[in-house]
DSSP file (Angstrom, degrees, kcal/mol; ACC not computed):
  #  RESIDUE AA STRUCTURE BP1 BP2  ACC     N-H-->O    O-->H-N    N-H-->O    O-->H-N    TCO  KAPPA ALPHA  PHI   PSI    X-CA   Y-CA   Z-CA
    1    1 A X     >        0   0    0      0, 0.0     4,-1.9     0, 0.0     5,-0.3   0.000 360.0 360.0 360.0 -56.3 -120.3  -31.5  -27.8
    2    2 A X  H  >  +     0   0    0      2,-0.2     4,-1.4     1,-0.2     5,-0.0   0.729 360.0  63.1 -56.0 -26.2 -120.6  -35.1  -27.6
    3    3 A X  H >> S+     0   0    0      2,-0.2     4,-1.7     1,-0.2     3,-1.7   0.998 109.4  43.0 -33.9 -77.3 -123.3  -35.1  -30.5
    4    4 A X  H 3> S+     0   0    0      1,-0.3     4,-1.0     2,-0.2    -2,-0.2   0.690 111.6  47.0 -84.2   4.5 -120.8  -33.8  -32.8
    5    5 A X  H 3X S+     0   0    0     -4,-1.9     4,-2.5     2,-0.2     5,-0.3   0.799 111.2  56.1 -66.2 -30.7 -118.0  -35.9  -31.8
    6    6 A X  H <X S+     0   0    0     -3,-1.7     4,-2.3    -4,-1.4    -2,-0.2   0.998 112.5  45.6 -70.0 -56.5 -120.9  -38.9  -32.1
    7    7 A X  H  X S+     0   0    0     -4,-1.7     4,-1.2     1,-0.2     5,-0.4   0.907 109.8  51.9 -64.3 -52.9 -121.4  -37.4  -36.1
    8    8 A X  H  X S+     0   0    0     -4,-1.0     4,-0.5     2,-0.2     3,-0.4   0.850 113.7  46.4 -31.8 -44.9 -117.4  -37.1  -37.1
    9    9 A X  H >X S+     0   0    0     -4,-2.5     3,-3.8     1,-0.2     4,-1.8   0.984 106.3  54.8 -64.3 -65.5 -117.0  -40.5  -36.1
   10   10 A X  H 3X S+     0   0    0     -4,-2.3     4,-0.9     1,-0.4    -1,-0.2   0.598 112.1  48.6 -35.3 -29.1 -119.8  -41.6  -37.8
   11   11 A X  H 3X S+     0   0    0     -4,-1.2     4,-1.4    -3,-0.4    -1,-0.4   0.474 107.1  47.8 -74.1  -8.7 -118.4  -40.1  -40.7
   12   12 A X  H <X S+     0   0    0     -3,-3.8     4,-0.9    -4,-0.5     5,-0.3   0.925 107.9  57.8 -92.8 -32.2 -115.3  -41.3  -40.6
   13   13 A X  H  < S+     0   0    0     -4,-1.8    -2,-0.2     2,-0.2    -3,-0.1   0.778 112.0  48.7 -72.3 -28.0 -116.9  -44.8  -40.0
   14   14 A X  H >X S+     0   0    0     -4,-0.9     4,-2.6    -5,-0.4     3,-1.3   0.986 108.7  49.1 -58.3 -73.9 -118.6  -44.0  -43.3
   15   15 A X  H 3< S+     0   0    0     -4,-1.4    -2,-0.2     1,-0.3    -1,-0.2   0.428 111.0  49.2 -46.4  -9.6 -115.6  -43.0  -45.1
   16   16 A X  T 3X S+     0   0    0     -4,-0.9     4,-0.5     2,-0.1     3,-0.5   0.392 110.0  47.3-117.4   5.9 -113.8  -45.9  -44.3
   17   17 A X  H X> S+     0   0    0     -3,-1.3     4,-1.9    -5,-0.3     3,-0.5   0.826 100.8  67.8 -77.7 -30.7 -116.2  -48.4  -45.1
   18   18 A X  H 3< S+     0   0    0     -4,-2.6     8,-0.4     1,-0.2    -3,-0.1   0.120 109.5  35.5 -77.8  16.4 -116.7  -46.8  -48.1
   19   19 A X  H 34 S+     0   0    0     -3,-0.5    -1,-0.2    -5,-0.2    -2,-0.1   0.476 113.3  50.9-136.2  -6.7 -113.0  -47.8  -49.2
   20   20 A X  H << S+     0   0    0     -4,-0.5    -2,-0.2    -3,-0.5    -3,-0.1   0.951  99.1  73.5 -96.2 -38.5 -112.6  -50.8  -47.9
   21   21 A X  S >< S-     0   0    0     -4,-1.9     3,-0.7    -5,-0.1    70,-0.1  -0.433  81.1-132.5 -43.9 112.9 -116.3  -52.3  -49.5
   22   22 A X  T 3  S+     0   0    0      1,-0.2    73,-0.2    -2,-0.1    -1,-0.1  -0.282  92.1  44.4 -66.7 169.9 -115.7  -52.8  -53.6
   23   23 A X  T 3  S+     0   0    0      1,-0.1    64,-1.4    63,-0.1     2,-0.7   0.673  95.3  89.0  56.6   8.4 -119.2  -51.0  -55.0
   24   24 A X  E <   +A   86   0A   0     -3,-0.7     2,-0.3    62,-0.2    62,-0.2  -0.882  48.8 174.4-151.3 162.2 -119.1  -48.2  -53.1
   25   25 A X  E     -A   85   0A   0     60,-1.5    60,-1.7    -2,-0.7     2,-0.3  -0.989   5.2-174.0-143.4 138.4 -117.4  -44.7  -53.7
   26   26 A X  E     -A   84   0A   0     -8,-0.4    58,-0.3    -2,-0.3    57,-0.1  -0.944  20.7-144.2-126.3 139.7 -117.7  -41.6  -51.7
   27   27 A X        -     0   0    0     56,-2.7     2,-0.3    -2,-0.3     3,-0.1   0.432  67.6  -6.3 -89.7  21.6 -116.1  -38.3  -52.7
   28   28 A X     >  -     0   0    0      1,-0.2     4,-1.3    55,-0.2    -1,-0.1  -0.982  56.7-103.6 169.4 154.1 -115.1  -37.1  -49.2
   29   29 A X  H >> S+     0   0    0     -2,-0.3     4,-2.1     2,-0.2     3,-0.7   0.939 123.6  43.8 -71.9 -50.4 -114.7  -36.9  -45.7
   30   30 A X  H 3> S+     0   0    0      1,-0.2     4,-0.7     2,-0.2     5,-0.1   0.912 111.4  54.8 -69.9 -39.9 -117.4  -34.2  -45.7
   31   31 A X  H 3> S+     0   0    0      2,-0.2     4,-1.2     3,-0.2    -1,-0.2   0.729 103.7  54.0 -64.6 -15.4 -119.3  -36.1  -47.9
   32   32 A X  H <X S+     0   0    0     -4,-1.3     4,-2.4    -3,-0.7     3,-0.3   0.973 112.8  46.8 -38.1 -80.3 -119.2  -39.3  -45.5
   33   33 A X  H  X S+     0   0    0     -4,-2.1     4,-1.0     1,-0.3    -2,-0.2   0.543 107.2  53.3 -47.9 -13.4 -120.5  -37.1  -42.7
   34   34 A X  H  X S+     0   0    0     -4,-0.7     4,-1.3    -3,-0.2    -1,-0.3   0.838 117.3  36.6-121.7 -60.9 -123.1  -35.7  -44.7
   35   35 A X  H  X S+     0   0    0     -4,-1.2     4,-2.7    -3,-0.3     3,-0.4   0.930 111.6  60.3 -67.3 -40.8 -124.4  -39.4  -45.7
   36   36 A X  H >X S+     0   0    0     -4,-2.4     4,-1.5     2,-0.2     3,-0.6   0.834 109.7  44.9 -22.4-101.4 -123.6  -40.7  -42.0
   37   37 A X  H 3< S+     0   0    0     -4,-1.0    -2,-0.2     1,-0.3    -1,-0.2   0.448 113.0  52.3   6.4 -47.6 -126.3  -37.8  -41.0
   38   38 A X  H 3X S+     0   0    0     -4,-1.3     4,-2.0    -3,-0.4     5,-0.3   0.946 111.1  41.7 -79.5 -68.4 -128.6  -39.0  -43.8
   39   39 A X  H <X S+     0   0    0     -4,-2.7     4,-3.5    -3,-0.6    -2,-0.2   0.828 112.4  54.0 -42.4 -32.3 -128.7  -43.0  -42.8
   40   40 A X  H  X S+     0   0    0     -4,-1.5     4,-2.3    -5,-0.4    -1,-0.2   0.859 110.0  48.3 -82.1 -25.3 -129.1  -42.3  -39.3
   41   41 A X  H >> S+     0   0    0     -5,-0.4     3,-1.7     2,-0.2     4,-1.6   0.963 116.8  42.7 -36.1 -87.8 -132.1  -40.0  -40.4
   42   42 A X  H ><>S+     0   0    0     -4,-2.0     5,-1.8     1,-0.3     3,-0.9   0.898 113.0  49.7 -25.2 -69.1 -133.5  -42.8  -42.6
   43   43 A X  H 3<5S+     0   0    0     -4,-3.5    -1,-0.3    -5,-0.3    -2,-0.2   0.860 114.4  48.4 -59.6 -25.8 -132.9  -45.5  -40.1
   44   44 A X  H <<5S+     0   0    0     -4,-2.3    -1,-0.3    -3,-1.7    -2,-0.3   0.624 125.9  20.4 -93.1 -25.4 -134.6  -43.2  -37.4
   45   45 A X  T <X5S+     0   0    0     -4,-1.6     4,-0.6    -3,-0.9     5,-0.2   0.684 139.5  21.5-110.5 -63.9 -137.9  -42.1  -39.2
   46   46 A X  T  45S+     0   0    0     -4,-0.5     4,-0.5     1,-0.3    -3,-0.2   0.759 127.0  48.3 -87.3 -15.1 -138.5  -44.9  -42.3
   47   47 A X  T  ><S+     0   0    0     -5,-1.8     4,-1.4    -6,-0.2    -1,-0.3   0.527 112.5  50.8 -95.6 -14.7 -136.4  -47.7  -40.8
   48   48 A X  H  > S+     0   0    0     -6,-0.5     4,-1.2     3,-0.2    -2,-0.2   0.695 112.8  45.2 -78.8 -22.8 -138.3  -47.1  -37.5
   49   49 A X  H  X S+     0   0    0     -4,-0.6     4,-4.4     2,-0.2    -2,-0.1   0.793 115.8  48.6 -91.6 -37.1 -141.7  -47.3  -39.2
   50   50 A X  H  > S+     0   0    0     -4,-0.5     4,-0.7     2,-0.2    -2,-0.2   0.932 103.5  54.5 -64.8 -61.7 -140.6  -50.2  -41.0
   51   51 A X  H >X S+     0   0    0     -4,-1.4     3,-1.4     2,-0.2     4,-1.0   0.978 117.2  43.3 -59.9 -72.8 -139.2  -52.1  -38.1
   52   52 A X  H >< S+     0   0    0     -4,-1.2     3,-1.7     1,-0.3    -2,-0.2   0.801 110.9  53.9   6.8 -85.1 -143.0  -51.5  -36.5
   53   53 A X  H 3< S+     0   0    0     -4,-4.4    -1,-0.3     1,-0.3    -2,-0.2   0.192 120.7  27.3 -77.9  -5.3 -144.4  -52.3  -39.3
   54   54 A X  H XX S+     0   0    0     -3,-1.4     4,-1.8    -4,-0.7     3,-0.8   0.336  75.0 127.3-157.6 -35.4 -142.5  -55.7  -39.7
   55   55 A X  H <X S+     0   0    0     -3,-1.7     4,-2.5    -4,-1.0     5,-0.2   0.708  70.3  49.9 -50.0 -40.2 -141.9  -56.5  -36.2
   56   56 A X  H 3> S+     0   0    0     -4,-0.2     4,-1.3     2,-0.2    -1,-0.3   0.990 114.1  46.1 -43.9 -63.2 -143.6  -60.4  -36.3
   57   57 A X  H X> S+     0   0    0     -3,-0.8     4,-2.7     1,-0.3     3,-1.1   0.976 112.4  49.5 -68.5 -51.6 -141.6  -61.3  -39.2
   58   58 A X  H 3X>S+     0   0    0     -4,-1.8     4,-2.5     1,-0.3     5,-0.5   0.952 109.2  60.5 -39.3 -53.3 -138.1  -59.7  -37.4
   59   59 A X  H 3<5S+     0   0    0     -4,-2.5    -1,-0.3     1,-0.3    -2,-0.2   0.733 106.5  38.4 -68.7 -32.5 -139.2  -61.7  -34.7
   60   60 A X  H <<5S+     0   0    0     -4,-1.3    -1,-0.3    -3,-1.1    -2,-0.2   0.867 114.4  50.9 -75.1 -54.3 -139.1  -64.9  -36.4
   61   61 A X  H  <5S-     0   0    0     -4,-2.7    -2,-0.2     1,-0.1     3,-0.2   0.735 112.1-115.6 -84.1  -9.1 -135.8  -64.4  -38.6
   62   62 A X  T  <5S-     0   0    0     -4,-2.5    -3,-0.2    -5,-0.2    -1,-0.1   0.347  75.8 -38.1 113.8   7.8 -134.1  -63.4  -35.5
   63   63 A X  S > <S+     0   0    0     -5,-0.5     3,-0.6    -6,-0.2    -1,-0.1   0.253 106.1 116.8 137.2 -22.9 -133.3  -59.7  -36.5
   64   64 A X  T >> S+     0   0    0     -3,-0.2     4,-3.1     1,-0.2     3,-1.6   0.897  78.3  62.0 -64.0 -48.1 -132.5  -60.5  -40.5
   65   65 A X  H 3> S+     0   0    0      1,-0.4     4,-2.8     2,-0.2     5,-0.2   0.901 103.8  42.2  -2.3 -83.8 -135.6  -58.3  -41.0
   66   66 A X  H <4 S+     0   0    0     -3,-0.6    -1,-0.4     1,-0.2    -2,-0.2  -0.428 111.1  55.1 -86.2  59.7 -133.9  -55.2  -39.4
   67   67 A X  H X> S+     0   0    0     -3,-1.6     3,-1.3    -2,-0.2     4,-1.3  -0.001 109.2  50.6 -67.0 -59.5 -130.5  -55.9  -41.2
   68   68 A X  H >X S+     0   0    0     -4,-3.1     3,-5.1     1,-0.2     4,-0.7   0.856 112.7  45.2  -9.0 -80.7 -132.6  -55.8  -44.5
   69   69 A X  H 3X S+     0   0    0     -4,-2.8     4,-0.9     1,-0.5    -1,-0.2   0.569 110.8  52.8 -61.4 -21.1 -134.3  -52.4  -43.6
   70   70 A X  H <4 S+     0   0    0     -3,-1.3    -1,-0.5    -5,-0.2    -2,-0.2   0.764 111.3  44.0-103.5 -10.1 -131.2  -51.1  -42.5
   71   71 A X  H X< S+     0   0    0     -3,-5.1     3,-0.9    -4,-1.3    -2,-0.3   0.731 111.5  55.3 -82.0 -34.2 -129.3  -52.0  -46.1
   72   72 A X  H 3X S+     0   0    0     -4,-0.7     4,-2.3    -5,-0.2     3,-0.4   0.705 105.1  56.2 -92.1 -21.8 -132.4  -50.7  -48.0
   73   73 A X  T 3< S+     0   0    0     -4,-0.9     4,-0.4    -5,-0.3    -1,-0.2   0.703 108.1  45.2 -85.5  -2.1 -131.9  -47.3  -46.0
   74   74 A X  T <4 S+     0   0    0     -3,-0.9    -2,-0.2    18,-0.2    -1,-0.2   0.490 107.5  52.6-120.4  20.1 -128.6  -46.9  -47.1
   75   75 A X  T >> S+     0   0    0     -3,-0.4     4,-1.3    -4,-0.3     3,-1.3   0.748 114.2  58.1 -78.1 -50.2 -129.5  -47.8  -51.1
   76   76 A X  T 3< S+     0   0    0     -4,-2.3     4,-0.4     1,-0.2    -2,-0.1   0.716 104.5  42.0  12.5 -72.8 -132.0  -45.0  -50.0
   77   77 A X  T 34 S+     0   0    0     -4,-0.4    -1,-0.2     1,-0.2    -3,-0.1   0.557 109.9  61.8 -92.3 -15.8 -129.5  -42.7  -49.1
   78   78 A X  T <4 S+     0   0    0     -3,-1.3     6,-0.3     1,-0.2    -2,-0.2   0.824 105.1  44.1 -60.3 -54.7 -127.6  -43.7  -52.1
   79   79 A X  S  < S+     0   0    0     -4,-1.3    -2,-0.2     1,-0.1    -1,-0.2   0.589 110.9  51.1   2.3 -63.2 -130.2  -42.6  -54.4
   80   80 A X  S    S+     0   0    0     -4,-0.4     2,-0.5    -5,-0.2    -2,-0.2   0.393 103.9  81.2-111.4  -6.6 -131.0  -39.4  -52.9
   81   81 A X    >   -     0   0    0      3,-0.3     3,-0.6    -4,-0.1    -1,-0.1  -0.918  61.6-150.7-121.7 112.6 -127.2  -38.3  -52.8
   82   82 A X  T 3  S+     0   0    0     -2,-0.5    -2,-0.1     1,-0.2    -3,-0.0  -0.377  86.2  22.8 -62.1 136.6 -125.0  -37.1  -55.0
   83   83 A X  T 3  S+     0   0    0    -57,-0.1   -56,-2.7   -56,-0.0    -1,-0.2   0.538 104.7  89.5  99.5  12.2 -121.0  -38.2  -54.2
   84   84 A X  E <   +A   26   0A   0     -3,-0.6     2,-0.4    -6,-0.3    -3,-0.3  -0.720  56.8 168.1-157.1  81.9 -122.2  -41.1  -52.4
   85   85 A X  E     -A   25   0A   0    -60,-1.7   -60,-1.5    -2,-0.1     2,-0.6  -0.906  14.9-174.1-122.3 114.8 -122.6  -44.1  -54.6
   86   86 A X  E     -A   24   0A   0     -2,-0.4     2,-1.6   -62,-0.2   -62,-0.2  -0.870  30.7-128.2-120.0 128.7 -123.2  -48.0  -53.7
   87   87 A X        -     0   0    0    -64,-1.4     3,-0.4    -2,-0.6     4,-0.2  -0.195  61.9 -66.6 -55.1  52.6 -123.2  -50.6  -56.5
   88   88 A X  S >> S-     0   0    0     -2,-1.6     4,-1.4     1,-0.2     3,-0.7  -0.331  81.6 -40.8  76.5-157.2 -126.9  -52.6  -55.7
   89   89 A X  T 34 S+     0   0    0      1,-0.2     4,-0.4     2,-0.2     5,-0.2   0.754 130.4  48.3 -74.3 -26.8 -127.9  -54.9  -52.6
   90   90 A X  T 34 S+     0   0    0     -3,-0.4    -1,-0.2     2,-0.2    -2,-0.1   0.346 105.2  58.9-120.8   5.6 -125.2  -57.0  -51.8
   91   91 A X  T <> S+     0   0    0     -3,-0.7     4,-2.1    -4,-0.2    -2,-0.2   0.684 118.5  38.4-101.7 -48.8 -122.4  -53.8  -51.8
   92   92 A X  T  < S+     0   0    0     -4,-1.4     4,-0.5     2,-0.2    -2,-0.2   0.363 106.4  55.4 -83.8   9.8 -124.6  -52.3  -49.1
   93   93 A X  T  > S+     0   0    0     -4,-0.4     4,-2.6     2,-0.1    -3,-0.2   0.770 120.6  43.1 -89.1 -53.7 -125.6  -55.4  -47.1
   94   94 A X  T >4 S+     0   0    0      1,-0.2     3,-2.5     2,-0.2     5,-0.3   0.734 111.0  48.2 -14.2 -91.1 -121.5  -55.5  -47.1
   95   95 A X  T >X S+     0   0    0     -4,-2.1     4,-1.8     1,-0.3     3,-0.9   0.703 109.6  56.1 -64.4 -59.0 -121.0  -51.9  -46.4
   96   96 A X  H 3> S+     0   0    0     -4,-0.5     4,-3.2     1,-0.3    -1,-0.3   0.916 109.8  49.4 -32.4 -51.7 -123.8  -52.4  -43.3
   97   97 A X  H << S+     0   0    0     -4,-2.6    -1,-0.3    -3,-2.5    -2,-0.2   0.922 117.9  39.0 -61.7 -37.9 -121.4  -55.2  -41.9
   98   98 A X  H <> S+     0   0    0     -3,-0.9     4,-0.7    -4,-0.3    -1,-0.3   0.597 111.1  47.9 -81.6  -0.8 -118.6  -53.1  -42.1
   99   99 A X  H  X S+     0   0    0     -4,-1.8     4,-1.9    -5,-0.3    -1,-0.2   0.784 117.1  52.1 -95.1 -26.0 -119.6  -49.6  -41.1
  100  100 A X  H  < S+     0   0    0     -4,-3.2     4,-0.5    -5,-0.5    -1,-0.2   0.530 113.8  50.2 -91.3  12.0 -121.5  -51.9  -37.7
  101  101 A X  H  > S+     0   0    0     -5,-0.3     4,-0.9     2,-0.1    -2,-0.2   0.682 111.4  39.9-115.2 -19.4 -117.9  -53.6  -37.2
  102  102 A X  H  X S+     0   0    0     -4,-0.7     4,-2.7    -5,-0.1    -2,-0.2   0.830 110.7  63.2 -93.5 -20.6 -116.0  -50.8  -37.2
  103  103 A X  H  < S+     0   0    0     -4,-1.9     4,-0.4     2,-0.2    -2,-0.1   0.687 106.2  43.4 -15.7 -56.0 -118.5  -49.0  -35.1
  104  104 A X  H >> S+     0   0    0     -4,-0.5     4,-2.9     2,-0.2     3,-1.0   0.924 107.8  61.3 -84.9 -54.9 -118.2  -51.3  -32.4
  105  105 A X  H 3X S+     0   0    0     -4,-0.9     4,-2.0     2,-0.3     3,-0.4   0.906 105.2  46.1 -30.7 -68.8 -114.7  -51.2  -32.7
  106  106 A X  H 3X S+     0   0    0     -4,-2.7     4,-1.5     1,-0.2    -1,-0.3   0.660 113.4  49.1 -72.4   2.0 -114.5  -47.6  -32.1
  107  107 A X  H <> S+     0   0    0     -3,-1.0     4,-2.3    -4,-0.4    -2,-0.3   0.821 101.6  59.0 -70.5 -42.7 -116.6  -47.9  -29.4
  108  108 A X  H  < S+     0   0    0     -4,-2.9    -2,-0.2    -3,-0.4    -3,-0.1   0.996 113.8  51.4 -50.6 -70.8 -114.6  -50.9  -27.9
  109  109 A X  H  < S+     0   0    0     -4,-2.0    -1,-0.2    -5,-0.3    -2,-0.2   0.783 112.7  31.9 -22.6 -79.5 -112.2  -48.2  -28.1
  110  110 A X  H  < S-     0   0    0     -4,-1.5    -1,-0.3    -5,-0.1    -2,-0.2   0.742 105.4-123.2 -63.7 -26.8 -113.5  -45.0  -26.4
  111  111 A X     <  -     0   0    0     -4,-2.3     2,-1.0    -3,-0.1    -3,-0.1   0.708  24.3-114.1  60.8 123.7 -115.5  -47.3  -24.0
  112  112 A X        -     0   0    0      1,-0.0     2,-0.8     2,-0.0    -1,-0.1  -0.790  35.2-158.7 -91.6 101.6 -119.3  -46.1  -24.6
  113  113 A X        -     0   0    0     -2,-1.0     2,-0.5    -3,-0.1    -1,-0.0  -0.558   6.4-141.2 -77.8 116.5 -120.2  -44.6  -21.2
  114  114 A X              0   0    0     -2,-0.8    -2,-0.0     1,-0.2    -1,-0.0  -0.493 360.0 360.0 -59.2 124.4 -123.9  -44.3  -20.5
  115  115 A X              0   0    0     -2,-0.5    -1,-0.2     0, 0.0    -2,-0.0   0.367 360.0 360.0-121.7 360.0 -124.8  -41.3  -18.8
């Protein structure tokens, strides 16, 4: 149960970054959830490989590394998805800032219990 509360938010955290960020257009709440679902994918198999693969250089810029990796997985996802379209690098370094600030935010919110 908590899995799919964790993916609705995550789409809604899509869908409303994806209106407040100029360059990127979503058609939907279902299609949010549907790209939500897809980034976390990405970030979890090619942004994981990546982040590995990279780790020295991350280590140096302080973490700008894995911010990259994690804007180039949702130009990725952009690509590979119809109804979910972000306007080049710098609408989706954005959209990254906003989708991890409103994140936290609803986290702040629910208070993230560890179990």
């Amino acid at each position: 149960m908590k899995l799919i509360i964790e993916i609705l938010l995550m789409g809604l955290v899509v869908f409303i970054g994806a209106r407040l960020v100029p360059g990127v257009s979503i058609d939907g709440y279902g299609t949010a959830i549907i790209a939500a679902i897809l980034i976390a994918l990405a970030n979890a198999t090619i942004g994981f490989i990546l982040r590995i693969l990279t780790f020295p250089v991350n280590f140096l810029t302080l973490g700008l590394v894995s911010f990259i990796i994690s804007v180039l997985m949702i130009l990725l996802v952009s690509n590979i998805m119809s109804g979910f379209h972000v306007n080049g690098f710098w609408a989706a370094a954005f959209l990254a800032i906003v989708l991890a600030i409103i994140k936290a935010i609803f986290g702040a919110i629910a208070g993230t219990d560890k179990d």
